[in-house]
C-alpha positions as CSV (number, residue, x, y, z in Angstrom):
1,X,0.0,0.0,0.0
2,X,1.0,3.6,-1.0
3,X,0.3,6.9,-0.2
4,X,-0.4,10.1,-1.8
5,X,-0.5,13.5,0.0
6,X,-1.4,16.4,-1.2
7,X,-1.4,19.1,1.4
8,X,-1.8,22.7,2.0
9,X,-4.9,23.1,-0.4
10,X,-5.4,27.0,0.3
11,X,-9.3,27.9,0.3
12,X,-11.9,30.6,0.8
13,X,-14.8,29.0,1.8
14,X,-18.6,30.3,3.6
15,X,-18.4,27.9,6.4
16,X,-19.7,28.6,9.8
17,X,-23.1,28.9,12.1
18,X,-22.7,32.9,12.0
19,X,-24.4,35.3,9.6
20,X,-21.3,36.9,9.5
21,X,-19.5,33.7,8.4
22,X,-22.0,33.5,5.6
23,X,-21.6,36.6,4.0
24,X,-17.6,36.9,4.8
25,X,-16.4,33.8,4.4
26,X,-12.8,32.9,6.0
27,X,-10.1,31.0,5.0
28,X,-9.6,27.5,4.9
29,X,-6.5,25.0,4.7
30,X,-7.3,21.2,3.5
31,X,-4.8,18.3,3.8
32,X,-5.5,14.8,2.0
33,X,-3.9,11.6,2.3
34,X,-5.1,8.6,0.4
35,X,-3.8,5.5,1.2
36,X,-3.4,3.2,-3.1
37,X,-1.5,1.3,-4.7
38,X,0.3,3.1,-7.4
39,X,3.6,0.4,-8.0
40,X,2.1,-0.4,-11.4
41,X,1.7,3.3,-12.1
42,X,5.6,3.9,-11.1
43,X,6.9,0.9,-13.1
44,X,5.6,2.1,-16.3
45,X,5.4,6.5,-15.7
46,X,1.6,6.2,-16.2
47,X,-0.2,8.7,-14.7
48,X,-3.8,7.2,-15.5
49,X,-2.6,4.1,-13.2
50,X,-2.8,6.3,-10.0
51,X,-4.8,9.4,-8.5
52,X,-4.1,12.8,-10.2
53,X,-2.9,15.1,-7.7
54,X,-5.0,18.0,-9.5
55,X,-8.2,15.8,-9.6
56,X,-7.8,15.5,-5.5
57,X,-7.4,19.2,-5.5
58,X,-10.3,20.0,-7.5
59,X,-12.7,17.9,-5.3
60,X,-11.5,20.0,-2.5
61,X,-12.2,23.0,-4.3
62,X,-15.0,22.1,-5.7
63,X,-16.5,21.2,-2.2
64,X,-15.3,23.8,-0.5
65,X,-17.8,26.5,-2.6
66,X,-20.5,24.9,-1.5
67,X,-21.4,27.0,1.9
68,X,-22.2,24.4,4.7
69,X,-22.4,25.2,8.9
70,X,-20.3,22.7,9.5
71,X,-16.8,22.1,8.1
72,X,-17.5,18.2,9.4
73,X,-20.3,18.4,6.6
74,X,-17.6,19.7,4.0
75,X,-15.2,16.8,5.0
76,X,-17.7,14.2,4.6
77,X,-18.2,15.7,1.1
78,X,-14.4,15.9,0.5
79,X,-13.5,12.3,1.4
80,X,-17.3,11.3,0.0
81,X,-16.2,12.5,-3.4
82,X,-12.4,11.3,-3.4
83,X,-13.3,7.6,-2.5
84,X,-16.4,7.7,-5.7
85,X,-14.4,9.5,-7.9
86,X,-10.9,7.1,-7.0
87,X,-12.4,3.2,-6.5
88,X,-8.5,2.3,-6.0
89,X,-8.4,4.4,-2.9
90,X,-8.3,2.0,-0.1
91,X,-8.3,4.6,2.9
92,X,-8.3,8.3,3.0
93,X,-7.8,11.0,5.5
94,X,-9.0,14.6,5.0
95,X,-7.9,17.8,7.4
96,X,-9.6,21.0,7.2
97,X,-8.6,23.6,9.3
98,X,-10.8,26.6,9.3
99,X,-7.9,30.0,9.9
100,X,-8.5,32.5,12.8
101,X,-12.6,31.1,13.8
102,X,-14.5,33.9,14.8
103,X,-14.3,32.4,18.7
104,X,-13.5,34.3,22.3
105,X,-9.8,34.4,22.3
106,X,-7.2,34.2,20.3
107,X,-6.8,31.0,17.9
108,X,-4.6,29.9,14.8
109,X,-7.3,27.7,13.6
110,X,-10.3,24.6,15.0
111,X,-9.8,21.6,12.4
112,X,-11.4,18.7,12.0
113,X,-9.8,15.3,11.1
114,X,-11.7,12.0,8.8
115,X,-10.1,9.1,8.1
116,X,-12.2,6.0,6.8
């Protein structure tokens, strides 16, 4: 088993259960890991043997414009997505940390962690 990381997907995303959030927006970092096999790809340099690293970006993208409360919903979506879109992905962990959330205090970022 292999895997393929692609990390440090930068986003702006409408995520959150404030108005303010809504209408804002904030900014979003997504890390993926999916856990293949890609020998057969390496042996013969074939790139449609194994998951394109842009395809796995996309998804986050893609997912990411689509406003949700919760950025547990847009995970599920993320990981949701990468698994139909990939059937050779065997396991797969998505991170999205959501940048400076509008909370009491003062915080880096609140993240939220899938791996099935």
């Amino acid at each position: 088993m292999n895997i393929i990381e692609v990390h440090g997907i930068r986003t702006h995303g409408f995520h959150g259960c404030l108005k303010e959030e809504s209408i804002i927006g904030g900014d979003y970092i997504v890390d993926i890991d999916v856990w293949t096999t890609f020998k057969n790809a390496a042996k013969n340099d074939d790139l449609n043997s194994t998951i394109n690293y842009v395809d796995i970006k996309n998804i986050v993208i893609n997912e990411m414009d689509k406003p949700s409360k919760l950025i547990e919903t847009v995970a599920y979506r993320i990981i949701n997505s990468i698994k139909n879109d990939n059937p050779s992905v065997i396991k797969c962990l998505v991170k999205v940390r959501k940048i400076n959330p509008p909370i009491d205090g003062d915080v880096d970022y609140v993240s939220v962690i899938i791996k099935e």
